[in-house]
C-alpha positions in Angstrom: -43.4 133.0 167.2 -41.7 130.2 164.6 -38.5 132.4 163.7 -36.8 135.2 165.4 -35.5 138.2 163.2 -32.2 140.4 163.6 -31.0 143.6 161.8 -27.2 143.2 161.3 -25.5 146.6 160.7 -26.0 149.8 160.5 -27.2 149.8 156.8 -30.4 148.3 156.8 -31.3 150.7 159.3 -30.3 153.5 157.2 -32.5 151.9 154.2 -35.4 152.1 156.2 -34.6 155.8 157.0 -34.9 156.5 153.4 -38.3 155.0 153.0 -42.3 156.6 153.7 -43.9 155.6 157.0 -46.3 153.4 154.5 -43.3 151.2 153.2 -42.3 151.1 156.7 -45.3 149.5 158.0 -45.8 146.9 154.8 -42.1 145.9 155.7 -42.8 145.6 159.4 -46.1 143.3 158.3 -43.8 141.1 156.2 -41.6 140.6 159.0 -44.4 139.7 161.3 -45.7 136.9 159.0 -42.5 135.4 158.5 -41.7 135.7 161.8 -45.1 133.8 162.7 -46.3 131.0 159.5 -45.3 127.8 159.8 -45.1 127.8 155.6 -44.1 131.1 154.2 -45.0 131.7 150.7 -42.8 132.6 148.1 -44.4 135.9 147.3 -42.8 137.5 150.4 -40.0 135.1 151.0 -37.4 133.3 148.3 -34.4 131.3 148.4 -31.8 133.0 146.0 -31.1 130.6 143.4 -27.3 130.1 143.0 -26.3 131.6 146.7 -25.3 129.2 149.5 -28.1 130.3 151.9 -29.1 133.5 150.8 -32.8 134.3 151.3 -34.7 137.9 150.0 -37.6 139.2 151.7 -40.1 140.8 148.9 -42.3 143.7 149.9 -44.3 145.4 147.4 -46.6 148.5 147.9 -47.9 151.2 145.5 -45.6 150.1 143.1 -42.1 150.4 145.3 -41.2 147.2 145.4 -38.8 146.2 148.0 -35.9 143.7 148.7 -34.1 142.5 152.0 -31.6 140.0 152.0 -31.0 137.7 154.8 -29.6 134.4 155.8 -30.8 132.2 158.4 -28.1 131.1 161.6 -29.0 128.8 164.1 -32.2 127.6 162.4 -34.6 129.6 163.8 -33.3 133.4 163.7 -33.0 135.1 160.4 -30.6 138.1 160.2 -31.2 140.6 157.6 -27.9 142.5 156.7 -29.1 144.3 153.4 -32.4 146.5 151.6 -32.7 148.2 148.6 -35.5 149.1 146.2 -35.5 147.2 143.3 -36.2 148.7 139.6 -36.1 145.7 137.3 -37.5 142.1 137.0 -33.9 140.4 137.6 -32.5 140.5 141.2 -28.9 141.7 140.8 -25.8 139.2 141.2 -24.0 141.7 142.9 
């Protein structure tokens, strides 16, 4: 395992509550291969262009496509603190 992963809150838990078993499981795959490649590519994971440190995990499947943001803290252990589904092409600024 390169990188470690931690849920911060109580609200990405309760994103995932809201989701099918199917999402689930393509979100749970995503976190495996980040958790494991060396080089992660883009498609599932993204520096945030005008954030200090702000990553988004991208999950796609049958159309739902899927956003966590995270931040990484002490190098090797990403924390996620935030999911929603996203609807357009633009990630909000909010």
């Amino acid at each position: 395992m390169k990188r470690s992963i931690k849920f911060y809150g109580p609200s990405v838990l309760d994103f995932f509550n809201t989701l099918d078993q199917h999402t689930i499981e393509k979100i749970e795959w995503t976190i495996a291969l980040i958790k494991n490649l060396d080089r992660i590519p883009n498609k599932y994971f993204k520096h945030l262009t005008g954030t200090n440190g702000l990553y988004e995990i991208r999950c796609a499947w049958l159309g739902n496509t899927i956003r966590l943001f995270c931040f990484f803290d002490e190098g090797k252990m990403i924390i996620i603190v935030h999911g929603f589904k996203k609807k357009t092409q633009k990630t909000p600024l909010k």
